[in-house]
N, C-alpha and C positions, 0 to 999 in steps of 0.2 A: 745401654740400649736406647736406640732414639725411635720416635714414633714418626709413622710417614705421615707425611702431608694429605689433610681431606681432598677428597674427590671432587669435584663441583662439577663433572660432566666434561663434552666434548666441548673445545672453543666456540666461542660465540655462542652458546646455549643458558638456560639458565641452570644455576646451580641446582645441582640435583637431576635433571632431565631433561629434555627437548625442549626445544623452543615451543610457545603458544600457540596453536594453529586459529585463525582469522576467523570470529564468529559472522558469517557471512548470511544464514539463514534468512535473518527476520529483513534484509535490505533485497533480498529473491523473492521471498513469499511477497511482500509488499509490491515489488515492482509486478508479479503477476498478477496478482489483485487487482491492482490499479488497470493495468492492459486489457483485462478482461472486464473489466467494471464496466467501461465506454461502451462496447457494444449489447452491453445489459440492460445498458440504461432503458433500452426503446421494449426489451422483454418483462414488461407488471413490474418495472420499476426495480428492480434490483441491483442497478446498477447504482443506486442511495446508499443500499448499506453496505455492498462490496467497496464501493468507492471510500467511502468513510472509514472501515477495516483496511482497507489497504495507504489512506495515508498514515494512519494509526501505526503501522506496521513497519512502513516506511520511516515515518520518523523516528520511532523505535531503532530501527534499521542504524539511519541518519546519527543518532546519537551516538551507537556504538563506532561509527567510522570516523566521526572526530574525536572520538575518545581513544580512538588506535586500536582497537578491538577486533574492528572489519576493516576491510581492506576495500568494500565494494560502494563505497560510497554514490558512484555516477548509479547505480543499481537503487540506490535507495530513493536520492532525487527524483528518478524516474519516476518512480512510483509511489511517492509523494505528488511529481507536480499529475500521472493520470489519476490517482485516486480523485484529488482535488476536482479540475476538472469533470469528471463523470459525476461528481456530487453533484456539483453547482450545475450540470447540464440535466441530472435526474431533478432533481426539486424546479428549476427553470422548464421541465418540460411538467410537471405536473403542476404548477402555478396556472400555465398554459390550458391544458385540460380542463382544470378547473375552472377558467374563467370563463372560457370557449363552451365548455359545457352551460354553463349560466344563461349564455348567450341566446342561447336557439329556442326557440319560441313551439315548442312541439305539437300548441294544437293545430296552430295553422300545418304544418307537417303531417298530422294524423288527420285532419279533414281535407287535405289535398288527394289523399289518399282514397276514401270514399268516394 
C-alpha cells in the first residue's frame, strides 16, 4: 500500500492555503491623515498632530510596501510626503502667530480706542 502525496494547495498558492492578501491599511489611513492634516492646519492647529500621525502611519505603511506586504506604496508616499508638509506648515504658522503676536504694541491699540 503506498501513501498519496501531501496536499500543498491550489498552484501558485502557498502550501496549505491561499495566497497572502496585501496589508494595505496603515499606507490608506496614513495617506488620509496626511490629506486632512493640510486643511487642519489653519483650525487651533491640528493639523500638528494629525500631520505628524499621519506620516507616522505612512511610513509605517511605506515600510510594509517595500517589504512586499502592501501593494500600495504611491498611497503611503502620499501621505507621508502631506503629513510632512502640514507639520512643517502647522509649527511655521504658529512660530508666525507667535512672533506677530509679540509684535503689536496693545496700549497704543487700547488708548486709540478711548
Amino acid at each position: 500500500m503506498t501513501t498519496p502525496p501531501p496536499y500543498y494547495g491550489p498552484p501558485g498558492g502557498e502550501p496549505g492555503g491561499a495566497p497572502a492578501t496585501p496589508e494595505n491599511t496603515q499606507g490608506l489611513v496614513g495617506m488620509i491623515l496626511g490629506i486632512v492634516a493640510i486643511p487642519l492646519v489653519c483650525c487651533f492647529y491640528l493639523g500638528i498632530p494629525l500631520g505628524i500621525a499621519g506620516a507616522i502611519v505612512s511610513w509605517l505603511g511605506l515600510q510594509k510596501a517595500n517589504a512586499g506586504r502592501a501593494t500600495n506604496r504611491s498611497q503611503a508616499m502620499a501621505g507621508l510626503i502631506c503629513g510632512a508638509i502640514a507639520a512643517v506648515l502647522g509649527i511655521a504658522l504658529l512660530i508666525w502667530a507667535v512672533t506677530a503676536g509679540s509684535s503689536i504694541n496693545w496700549e497704543d491699540f487700547q488708548n486709540s480706542n478711548n
